[in-house]
C-alpha positions in Angstrom: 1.8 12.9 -17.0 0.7 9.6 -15.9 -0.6 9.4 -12.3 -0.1 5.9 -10.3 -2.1 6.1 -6.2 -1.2 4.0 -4.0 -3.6 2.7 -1.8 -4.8 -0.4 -0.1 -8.3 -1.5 -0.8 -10.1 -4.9 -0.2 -11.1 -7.4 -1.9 -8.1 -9.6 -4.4 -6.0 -7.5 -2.7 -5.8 -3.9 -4.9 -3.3 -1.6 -4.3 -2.7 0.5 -7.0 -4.6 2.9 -9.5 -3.6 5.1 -12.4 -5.8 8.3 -13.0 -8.9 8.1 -15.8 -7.9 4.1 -15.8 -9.3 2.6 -12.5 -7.9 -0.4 -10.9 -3.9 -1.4 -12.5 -2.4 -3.5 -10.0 -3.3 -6.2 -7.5 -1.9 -9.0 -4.9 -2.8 -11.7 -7.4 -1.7 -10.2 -11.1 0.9 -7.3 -9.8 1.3 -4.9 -12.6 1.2 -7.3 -15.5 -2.0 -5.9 -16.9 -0.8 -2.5 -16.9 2.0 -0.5 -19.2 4.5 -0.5 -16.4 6.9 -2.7 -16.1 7.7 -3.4 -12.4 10.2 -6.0 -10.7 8.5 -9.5 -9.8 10.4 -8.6 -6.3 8.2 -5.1 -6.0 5.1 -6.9 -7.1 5.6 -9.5 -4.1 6.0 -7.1 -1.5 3.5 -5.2 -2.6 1.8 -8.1 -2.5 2.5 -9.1 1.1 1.7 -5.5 2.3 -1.7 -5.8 0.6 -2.1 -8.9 2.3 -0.9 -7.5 5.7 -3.9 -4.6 5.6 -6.6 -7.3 4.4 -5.5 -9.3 7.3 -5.7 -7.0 10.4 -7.0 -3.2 8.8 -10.1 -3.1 10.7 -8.5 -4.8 14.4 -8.1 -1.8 16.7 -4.5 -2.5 17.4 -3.4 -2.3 13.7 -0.2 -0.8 13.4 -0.9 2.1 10.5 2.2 4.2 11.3 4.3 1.2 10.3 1.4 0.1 7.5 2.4 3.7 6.1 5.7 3.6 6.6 6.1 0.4 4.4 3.9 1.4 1.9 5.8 4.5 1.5 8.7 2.5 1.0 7.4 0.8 -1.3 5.9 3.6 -2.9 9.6 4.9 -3.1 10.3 2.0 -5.0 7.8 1.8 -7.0 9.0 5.7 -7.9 12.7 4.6 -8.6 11.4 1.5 -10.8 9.3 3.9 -13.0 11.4 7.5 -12.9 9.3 9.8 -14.8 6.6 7.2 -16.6 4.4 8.8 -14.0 4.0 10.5 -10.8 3.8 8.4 -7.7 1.2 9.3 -5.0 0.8 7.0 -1.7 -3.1 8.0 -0.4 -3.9 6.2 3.2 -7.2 4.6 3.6 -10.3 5.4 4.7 -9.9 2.3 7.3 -7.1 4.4 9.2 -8.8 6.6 12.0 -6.0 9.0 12.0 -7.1 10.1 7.8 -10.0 11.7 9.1 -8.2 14.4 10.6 -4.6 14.1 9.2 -3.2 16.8 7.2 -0.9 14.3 5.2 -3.5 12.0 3.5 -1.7 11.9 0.3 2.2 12.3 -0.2 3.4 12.3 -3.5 7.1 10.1 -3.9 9.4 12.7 -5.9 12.1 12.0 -7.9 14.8 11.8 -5.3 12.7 9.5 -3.2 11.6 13.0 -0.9 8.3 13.1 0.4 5.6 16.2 -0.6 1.9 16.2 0.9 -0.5 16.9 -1.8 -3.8 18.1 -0.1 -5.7 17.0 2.4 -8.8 15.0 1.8 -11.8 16.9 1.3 -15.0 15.4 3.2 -18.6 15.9 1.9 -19.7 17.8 5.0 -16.4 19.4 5.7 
C-alpha cells in the first residue's frame, strides 16, 4: 500500500511525501502532480499551515503543540479524502525540540480518523 508522510519542510513550502517517490505535494502546486485527487479546500489549508511553519518554525515561542494539532487535522482529512489509496502518517520535524526526545514522532491517521504512533525516530548515535 501506498504510503503518504506528512511533514513540514522548507523551502516552496513541502509538506507531503509518498514512500520510493520523494516530494508529492507543496504550498504552491498542492497535489496536482501526484495520483491523488485532493479537495482545492484541503490543498489551501494545507497550504496555510505550510506557510504558518515557514513563517515562525525556528522563533522560540512557536506554538508546535497547536502546529501538530492542525496538521493532524489535516492529516485526518487528508485520510477521509483518500480512504484506503494509501496509508496516512503525520511525522513532526526535526525543527520541533520536543522530536528529539518524544515517543510520538510519527502517528499514523487510521481509517476512523484514530491516532496510532508508529515508532519513534531512531537517531545515528542513539
Amino acid at each position: 500500500m501506498r504510503v503518504i508522510t506528512i511533514m513540514p519542510d522548507f523551502g516552496l513550502g513541502p509538506y507531503a511525501w509518498q514512500r520510493g517517490e520523494g516530494l508529492i505535494a507543496d504550498a504552491v502546486t498542492g497535489f496536482r502532480l501526484s495520483e491523488f485527487k485532493v479537495s482545492p479546500e484541503l490543498e489551501a489549508e494545507f497550504a496555510d499551515w505550510i506557510d504558518w511553519f515557514g513563517g515562525g518554525a525556528l522563533n522560540p515561542d512557536f506554538s508546535w503543540q497547536a502546529f501538530h494539532w492542525l496538521g493532524i487535522d489535516l492529516s485526518r482529512k487528508l485520510k477521509a479524502e483518500l480512504g484506503d489509496q494509501a496509508r496516512v502518517i503525520y511525522c513532526k520535524p526535526l525543527e520541533d525540540p520536543a522530536c528529539w526526545t518524544a515517543p510520538d514522532v510519527e502517528i499514523e491517521i487510521l481509517d476512523d480518523g484514530t491516532l496510532k504512533p508508529i515508532k519513534r525516530r531512531r537517531w545515528a548515535n542513539s
